[in-house]
DRENMILO-41046 format. One record per residue (C-alpha): residue in three letters; z, y, x; residue number from 1. Coordinates in nm, 3 decimals. Example, Ala and Ser with C-alpha at 12.3 -4.5 7.8 and 13.67 -1.06 7.14 Angstrom:
# DRENMILO-41046
+---------+---------+---------+---------+-----+
| residuo |      pz |      py |      px | num |
+---------+---------+---------+---------+-----+
|     ala |   0.780 |  -0.450 |   1.230 |   1 |
|     ser |   0.714 |  -0.106 |   1.367 |   2 |
+---------+---------+---------+---------+-----+
***
This chain:
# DRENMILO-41046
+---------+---------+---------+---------+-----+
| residuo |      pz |      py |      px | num |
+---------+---------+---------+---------+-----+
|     unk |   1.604 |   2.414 |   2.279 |   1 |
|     unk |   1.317 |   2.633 |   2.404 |   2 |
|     unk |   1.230 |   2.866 |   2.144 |   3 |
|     unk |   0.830 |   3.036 |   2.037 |   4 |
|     unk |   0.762 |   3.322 |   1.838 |   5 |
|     unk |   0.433 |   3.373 |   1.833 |   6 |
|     unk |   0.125 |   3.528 |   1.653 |   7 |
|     unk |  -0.118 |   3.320 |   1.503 |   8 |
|     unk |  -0.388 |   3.444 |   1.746 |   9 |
|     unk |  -0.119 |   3.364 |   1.980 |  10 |
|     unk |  -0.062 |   3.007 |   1.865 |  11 |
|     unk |  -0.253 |   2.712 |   2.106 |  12 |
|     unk |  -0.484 |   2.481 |   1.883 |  13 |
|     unk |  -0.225 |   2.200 |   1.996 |  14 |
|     unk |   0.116 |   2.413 |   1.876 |  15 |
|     unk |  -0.100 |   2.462 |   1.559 |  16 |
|     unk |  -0.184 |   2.133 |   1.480 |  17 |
|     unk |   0.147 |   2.069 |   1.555 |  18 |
|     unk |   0.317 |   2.295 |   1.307 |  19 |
|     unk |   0.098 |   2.224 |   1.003 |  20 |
|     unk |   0.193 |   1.857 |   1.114 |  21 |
|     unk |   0.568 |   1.915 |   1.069 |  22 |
|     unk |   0.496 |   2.127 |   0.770 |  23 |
|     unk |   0.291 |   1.856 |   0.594 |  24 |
|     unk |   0.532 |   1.590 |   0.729 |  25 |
|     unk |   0.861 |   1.730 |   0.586 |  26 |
|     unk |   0.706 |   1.928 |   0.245 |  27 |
|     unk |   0.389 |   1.726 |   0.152 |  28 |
|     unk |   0.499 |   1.346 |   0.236 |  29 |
|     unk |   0.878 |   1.377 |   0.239 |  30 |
|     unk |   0.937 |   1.554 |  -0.051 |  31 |
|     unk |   0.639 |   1.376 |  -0.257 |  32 |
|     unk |   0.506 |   1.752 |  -0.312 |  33 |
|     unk |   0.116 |   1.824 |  -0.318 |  34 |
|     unk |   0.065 |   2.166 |  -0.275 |  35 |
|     unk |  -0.143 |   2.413 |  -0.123 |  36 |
|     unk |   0.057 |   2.417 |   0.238 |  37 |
|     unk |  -0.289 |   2.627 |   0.362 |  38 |
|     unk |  -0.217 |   2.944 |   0.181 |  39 |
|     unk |  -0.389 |   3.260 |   0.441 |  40 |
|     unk |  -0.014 |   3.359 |   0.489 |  41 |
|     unk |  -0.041 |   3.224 |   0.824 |  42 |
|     unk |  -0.285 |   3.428 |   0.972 |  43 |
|     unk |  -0.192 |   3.769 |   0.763 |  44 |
|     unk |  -0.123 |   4.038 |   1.003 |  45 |
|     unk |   0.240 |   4.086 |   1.123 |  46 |
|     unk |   0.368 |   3.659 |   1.054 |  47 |
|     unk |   0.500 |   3.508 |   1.307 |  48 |
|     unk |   0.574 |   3.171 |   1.374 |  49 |
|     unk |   0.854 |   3.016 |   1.515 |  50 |
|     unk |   0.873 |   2.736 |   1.715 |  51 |
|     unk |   1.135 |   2.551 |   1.830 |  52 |
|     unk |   1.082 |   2.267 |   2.119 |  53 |
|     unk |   1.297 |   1.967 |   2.231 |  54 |
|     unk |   1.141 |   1.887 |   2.574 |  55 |
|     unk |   0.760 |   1.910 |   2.451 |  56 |
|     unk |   0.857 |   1.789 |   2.109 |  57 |
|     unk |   0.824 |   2.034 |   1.839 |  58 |
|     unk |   1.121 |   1.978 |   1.587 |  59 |
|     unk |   1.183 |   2.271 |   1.441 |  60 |
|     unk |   0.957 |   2.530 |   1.281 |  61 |
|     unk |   0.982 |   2.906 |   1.084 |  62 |
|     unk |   0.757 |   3.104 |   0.929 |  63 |
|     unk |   0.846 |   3.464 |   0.974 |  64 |
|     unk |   0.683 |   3.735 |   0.665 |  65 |
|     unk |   0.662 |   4.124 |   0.751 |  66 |
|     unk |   0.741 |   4.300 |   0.416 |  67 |
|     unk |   0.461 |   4.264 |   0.173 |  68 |
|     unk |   0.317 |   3.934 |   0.214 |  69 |
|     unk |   0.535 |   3.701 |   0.012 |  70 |
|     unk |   0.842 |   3.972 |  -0.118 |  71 |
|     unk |   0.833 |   4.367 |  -0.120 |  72 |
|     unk |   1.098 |   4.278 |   0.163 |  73 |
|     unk |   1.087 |   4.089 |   0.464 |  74 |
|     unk |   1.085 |   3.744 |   0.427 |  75 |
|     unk |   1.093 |   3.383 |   0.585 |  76 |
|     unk |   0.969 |   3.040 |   0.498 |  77 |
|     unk |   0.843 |   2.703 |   0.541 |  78 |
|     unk |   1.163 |   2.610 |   0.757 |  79 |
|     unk |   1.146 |   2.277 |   0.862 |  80 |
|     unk |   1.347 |   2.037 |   1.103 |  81 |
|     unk |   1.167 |   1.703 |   1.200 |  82 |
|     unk |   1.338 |   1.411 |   1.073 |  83 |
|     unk |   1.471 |   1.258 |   1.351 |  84 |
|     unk |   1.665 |   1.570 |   1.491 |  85 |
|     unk |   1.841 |   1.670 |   1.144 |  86 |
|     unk |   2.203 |   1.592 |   1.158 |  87 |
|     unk |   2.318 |   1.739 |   1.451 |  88 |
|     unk |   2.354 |   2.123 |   1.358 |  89 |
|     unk |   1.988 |   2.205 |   1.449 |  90 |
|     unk |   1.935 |   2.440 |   1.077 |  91 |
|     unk |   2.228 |   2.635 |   1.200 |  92 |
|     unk |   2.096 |   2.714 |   1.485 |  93 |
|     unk |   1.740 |   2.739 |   1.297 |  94 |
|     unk |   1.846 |   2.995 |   1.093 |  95 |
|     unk |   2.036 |   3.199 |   1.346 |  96 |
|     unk |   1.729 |   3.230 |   1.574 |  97 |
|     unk |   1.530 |   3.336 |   1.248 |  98 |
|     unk |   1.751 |   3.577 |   1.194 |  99 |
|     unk |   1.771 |   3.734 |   1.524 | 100 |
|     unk |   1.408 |   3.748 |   1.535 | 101 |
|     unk |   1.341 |   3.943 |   1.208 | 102 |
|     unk |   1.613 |   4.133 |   1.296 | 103 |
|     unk |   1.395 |   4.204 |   1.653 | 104 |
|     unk |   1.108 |   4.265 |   1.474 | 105 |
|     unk |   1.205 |   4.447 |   1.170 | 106 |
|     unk |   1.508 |   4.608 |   1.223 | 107 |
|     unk |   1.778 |   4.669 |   0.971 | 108 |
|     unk |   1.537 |   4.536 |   0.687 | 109 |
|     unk |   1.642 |   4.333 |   0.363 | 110 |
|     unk |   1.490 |   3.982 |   0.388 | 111 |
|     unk |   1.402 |   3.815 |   0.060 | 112 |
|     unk |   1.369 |   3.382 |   0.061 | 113 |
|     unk |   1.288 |   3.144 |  -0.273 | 114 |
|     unk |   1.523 |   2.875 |  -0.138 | 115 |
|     unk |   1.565 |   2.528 |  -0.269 | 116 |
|     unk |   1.880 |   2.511 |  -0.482 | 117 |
|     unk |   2.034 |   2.248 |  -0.254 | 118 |
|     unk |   2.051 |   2.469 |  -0.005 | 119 |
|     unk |   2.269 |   2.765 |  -0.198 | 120 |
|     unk |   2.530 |   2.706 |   0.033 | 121 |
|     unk |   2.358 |   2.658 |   0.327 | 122 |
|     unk |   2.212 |   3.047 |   0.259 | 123 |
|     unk |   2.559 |   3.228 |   0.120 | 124 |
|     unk |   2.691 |   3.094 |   0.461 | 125 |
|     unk |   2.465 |   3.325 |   0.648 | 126 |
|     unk |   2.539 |   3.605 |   0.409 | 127 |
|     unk |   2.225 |   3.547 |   0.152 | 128 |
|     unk |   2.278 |   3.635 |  -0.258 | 129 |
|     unk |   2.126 |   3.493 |  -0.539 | 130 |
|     unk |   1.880 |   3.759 |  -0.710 | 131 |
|     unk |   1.723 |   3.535 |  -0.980 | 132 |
|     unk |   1.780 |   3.232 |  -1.185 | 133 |
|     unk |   1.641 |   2.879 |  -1.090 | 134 |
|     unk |   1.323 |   2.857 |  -1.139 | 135 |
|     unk |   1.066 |   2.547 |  -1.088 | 136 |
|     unk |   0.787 |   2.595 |  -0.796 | 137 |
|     unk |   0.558 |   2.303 |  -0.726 | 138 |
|     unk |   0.833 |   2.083 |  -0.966 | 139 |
|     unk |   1.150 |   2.140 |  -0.729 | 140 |
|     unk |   1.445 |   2.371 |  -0.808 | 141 |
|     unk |   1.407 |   2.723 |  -0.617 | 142 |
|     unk |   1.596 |   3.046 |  -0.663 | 143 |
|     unk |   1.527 |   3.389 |  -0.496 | 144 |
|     unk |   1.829 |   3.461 |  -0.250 | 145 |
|     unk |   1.876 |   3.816 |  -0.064 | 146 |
|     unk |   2.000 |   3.873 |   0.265 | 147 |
|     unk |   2.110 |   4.281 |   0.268 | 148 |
|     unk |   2.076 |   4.492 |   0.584 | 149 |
|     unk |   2.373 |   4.628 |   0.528 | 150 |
|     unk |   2.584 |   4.284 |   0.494 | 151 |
|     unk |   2.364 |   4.069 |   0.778 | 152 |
|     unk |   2.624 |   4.161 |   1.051 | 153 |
|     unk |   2.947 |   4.020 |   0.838 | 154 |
|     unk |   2.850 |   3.672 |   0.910 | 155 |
+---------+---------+---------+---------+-----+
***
């Protein structure tokens, strides 16, 4: 895997189009979801986004918050794994590389997610707590987990 993490400024128009691609692929079509996918948060100052390439294939794709933008805390989202590479341990290694790069960028910093509820257990492995109920966004089950500074390195 050969691994981005870039700016938007940074971003080529061809990684773009190929990360709003993914994004539409896996959360528009997939999951039968309209929603606004173009929401400014890409371009705020301080995201980064994180690419992750299989030769010159994009397959796996982060969206990495500085503290303000979508939680008082730092924050990731829009994780996505192209279809044909899921199944072979790829969001485990997704989410460590998001992890080490907030932790690179925003050192010892909580980092606040709305996960889907099928994926509790995929979080509370990396050391993420529920901090709300379920709650419905865009008609699928989310609840807002919390990864703690002090409890990221327990793992």
């Amino acid at each position: 895997m050969n691994w981005k993490c870039l700016t938007f400024a940074e971003l080529t128009t061809e990684q773009l189009y190929e990360l709003l691609k993914l994004r539409v692929d896996v959360f528009v079509v997939e999951q039968t979801c309209p929603y606004p996918e173009l929401d400014d948060k890409d371009r705020a100052s301080g995201v980064y986004h994180l690419l992750g390439y299989q030769g010159e294939t994009l397959i796996a794709y982060a969206r990495l918050l500085p503290a303000g933008i979508s939680y008082d805390n730092v924050s990731f989202g829009r994780v996505a794994i192209a279809q044909p590479a899921r199944g072979h341990g790829l969001g485990q290694t997704l989410m460590t590389t998001i992890l080490q790069h907030c932790q690179r960028l925003w050192p010892n910093q909580d980092i606040d997610i709305g996960a889907q509820e099928y994926l509790l257990n995929f979080y509370q492995d990396f050391g993420f707590k529920a901090i709300s109920e379920v709650y419905l966004e865009d008609d699928i089950p989310h609840l807002d987990m919390r990864l703690s500074h002090a409890n990221a390195g327990n793992r």
